[in-house]
C-alpha positions in Angstrom: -22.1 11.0 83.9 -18.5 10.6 83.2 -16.7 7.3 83.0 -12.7 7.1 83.1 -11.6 4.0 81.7 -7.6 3.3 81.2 -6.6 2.6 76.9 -6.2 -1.4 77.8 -9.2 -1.3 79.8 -10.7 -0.1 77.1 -9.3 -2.1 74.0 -10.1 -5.2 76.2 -13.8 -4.3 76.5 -14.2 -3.3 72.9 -12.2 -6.4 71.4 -14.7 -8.5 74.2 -17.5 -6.6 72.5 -16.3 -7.0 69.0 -16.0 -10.8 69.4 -19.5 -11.6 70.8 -20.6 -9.6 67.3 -22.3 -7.1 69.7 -20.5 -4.0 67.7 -18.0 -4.1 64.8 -14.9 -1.9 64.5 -13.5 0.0 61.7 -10.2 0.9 62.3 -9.5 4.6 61.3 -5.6 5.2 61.0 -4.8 9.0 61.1 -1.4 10.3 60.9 0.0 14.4 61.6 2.8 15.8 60.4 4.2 18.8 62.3 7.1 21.1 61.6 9.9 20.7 64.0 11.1 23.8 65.5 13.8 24.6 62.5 11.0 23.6 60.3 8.6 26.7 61.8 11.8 29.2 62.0 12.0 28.5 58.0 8.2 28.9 57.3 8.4 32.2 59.0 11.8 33.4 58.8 12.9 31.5 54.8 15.5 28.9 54.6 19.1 30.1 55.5 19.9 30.7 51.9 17.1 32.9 51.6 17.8 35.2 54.6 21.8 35.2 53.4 20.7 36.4 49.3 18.0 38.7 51.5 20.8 40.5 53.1 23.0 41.1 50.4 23.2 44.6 48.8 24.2 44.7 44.7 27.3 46.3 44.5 28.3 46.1 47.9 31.2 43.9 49.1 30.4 42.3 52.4 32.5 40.0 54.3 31.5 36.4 55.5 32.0 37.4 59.1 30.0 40.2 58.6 27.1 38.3 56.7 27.2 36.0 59.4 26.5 38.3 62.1 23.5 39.6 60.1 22.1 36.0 59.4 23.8 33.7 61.6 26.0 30.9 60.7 
């Protein structure tokens, strides 16, 4: 059996709950932190800097606008 209650619903009937003493409630705070969508390009792909030193050759001269084409801007 499957009850569908709406979140206020809900928080009502378990503050209603609470008060009478028939249940107590520990609130449990949980928080997430998630890479934005840069954040996973540079987990998988290094920060900018990295890529740019990756793609340099010792000894070679290499022009901005053609570094940039290699790594972006």
């Amino acid at each position: 059996m499957e009850l569908k209650l709406e979140k206020e619903a809900f928080d009502n009937t378990l503050k209603s709950l609470t008060a009478e003493e028939y249940i107590k409630l520990n609130v449990i705070e949980r928080k997430e932190i998630e890479l934005t969508d840069e954040g996973k390009s540079y987990a998988q792909n290094g920060s900018p800097e990295f890529q740019f030193v990756s793609n340099m050759v010792v000894g070679q001269v290499t022009s901005m606008a053609t570094m940039e084409d290699k790594v972006g801007k």
